[in-house]
N, C-alpha and C positions, 0 to 999 in steps of 0.2 A: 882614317877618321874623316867625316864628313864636314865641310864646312859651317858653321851655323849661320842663320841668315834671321834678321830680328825681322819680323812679316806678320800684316794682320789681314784679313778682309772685313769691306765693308758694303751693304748694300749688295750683297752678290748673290743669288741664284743658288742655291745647294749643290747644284751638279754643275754648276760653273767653278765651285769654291772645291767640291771634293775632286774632280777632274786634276786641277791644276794642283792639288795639293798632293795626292797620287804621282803626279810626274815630278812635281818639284822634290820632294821626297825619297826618290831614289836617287838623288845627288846630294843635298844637301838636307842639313841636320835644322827644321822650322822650329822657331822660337816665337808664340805667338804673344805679342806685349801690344800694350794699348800705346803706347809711345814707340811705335815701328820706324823701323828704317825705312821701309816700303809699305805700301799698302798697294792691293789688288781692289779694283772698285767696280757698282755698274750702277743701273740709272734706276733700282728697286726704291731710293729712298735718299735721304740727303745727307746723312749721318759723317758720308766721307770727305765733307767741306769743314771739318772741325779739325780734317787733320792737313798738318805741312809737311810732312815727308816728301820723296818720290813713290807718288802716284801711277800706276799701271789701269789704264781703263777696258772692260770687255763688256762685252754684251752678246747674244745671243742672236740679237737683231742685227738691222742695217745700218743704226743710227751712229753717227761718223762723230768722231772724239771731240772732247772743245777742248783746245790746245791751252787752252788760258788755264783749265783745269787739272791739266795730266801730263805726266811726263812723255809717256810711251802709251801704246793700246796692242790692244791681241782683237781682232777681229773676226768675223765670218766673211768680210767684201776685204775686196782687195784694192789695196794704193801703193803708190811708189813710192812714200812717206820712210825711212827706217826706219822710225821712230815706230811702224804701225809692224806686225806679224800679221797675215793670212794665217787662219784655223778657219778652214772650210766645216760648216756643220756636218757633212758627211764624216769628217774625220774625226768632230772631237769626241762622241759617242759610240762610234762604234769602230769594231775591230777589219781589216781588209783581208781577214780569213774566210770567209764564206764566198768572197770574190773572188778567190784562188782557184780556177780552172782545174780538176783532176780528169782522166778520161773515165767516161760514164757510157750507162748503153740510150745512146740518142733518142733509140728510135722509141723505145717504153717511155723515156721524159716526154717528146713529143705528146706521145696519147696517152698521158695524163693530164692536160692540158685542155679540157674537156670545153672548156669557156673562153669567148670573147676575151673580153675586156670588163674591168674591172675601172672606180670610180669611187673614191674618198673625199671628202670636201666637207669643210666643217659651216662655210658661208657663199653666197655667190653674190655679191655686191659686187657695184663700178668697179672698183680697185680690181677687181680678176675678170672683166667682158669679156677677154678671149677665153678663157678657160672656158666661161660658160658655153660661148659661141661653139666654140669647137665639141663640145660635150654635145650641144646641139646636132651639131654639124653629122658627126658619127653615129649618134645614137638613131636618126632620122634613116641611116643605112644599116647598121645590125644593134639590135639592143647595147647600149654599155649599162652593168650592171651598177648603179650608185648606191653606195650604202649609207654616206655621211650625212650631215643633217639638212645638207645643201641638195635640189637637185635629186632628193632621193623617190627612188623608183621600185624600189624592193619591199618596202612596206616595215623593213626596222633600219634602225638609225644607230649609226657607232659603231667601233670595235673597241671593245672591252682591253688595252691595251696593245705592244706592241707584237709578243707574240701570235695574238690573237687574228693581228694584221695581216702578219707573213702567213698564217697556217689559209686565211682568205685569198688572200693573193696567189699563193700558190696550184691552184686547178687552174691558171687566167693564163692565157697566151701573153695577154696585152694586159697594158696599168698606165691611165694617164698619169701625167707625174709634168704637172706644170706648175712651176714656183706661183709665187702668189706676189711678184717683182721679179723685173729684169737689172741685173747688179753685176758687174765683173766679180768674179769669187764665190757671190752667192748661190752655192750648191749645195741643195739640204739632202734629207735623207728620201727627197720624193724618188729620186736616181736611183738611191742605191738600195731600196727597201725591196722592188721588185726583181733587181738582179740577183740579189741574194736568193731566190726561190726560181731564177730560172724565169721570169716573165718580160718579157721586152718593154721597157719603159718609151713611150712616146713625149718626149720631153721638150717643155720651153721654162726657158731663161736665163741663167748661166750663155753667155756666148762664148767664153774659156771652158765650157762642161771637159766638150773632146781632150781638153787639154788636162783631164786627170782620168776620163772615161774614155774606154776605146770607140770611137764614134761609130762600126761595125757592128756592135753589141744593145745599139738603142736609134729610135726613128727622132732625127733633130725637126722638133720644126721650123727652126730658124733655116733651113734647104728646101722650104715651102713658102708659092707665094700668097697661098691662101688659107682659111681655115677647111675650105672645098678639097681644095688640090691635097691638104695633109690628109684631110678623111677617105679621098680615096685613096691613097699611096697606103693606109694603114690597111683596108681591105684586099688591095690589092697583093700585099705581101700575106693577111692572111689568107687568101683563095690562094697562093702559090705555093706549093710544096716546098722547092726548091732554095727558095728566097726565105720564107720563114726560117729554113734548117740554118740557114748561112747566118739568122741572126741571131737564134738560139745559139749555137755551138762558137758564137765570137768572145773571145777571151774579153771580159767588163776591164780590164785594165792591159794600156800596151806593154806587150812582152808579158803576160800575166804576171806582173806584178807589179807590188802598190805603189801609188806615186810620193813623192817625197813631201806629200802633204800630211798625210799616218804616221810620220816619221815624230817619236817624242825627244828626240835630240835635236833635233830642229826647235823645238821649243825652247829645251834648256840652252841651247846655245845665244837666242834670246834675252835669256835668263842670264845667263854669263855676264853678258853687255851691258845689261842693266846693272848686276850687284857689282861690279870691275870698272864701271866706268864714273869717277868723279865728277859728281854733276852738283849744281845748286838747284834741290829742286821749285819747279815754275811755282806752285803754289809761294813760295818765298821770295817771289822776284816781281808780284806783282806790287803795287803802289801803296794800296793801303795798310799792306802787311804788318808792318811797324806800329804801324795804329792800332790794330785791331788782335796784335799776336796776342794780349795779357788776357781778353776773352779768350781763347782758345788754351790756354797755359797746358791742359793737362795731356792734350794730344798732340800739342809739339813737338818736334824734334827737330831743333835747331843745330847748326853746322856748327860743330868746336864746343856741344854739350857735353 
């Protein structure tokens, strides 16, 4: 029989809240009460200052916890905090079966692969200058195709969802795939959308990428010391037969298989530490607490209630 765990969410994301509720789930037995042991939170709204439990903070972004606030946090960036978990955005949505190397016939993938380089972007402001540069940069040497609404060159704007993406992606040799921030851990799904179809991603930001992605399987441009020097090294592997093949046929992950970031026991083990480990939580320990608990009365949960 499965443990029961008293857990609510607040302020969270739908696919943040079904996500973790799906993993949590296959261990333990959720009991969702407005008076939790725990609460899972993120930064949608404020709703989760009403409650004193222990607090778990996520978010989907980069924006780093406030300690004053939360007990623990689940992340996409990574720290060396315990208190914090690494969940690389590549991992928490999707599956690392499509990344799974099987033998295929090369040479028909090759020549279907009819196209350049491919280009998604939903804005091009300051916060992304290299991206644009470099979009620049390439596109001045062989068309890159941009469909987004940034930067576009094709004459329609958007992909109609995510299969819509891969089914586009898919004819492309190449797919820029540069974060839009450079963050340790922050590794979204720019990586891993065109390896899943076979398209070599030319990628910035993530400087730990390699260390989930096999660096053989995608052009770093953190190994360039310019946006010049990347744009031709991207040409120059496409005009080589050789060099292309060797990027194409590299297993997206070392030893082809996934890193221990797709791992949902890593999660729940997490989870373990949190419901196992006797804590007062922060939200209770800060000063005004005592004062201000009898507003808050109905979402308390006080220690020896």
């Amino acid at each position: 029989m499965k443990p029961e765990i008293s857990l609510n969410f607040s302020d969270c994301p739908i696919q943040i809240e079904t996500f973790l509720l799906r993993v949590l789930s296959s261990r333990y037995q959720i009991r969702r009460d407005e008076r939790p042991d725990f609460l899972i939170y993120s930064l949608s709204g404020h709703r989760h200052r009403l409650y004193n439990c222990l607090k778990i903070y996520t978010h989907h972004e980069t924006y780093r916890p406030d300690w004053k606030q939360c007990d623990y946090a689940i992340l996409p960036v990574w720290s060396p905090d315990p208190r914090q978990l690494h969940v690389p955005i590549f991992a928490f949505d999707r599956s690392p079966s499509p990344l799974i190397r099987e033998e295929c016939d090369w040479e028909t993938l090759r020549n279907s692969k009819t196209r350049f380089c491919a280009f998604l972007s939903s804005y091009a402001d300051r916060t992304v200058a290299n991206r644009t540069r470099f979009f620049h940069a390439l596109n001045q040497r062989k068309k890159v195709d941009s469909v987004g609404r940034a930067l576009n060159n094709c004459g329609w704007k958007g992909i109609p969802g995510q299969a819509a993406k891969l089914d586009f992606y898919r004819a492309y040799r190449f797919v820029l795939a540069f974060e839009n921030k450079e963050r340790l851990g922050w590794t979204t799904e720019k990586i891993y959308d065109p390896l899943s179809v076979h398209a070599i991603p030319v990628f910035w930001g993530d400087r730990q990428a390699a260390k989930y992605f096999n660096p053989d399987c995608f052009i770093n441009a953190h190994d360039f010391q310019s946006e010049e020097e990347l744009a031709d090294y991207v040409i120059h592997v496409d005009e080589t037969p050789e060099l292309y093949m060797k990027y194409l046929r590299a297993t997206p992950f070392h030893g082809n298989s996934p890193p221990v970031e797709f791992s949902h026991e890593r999660i729940l083990t997490f989870f373990e530490k949190i419901f196992s480990t006797p804590s007062r939580p922060v939200a209770q320990r800060r000063w005004f607490f005592p004062i201000t608990k009898w507003r808050l009365a109905k979402r308390n949960k006080l220690s020896g209630e």
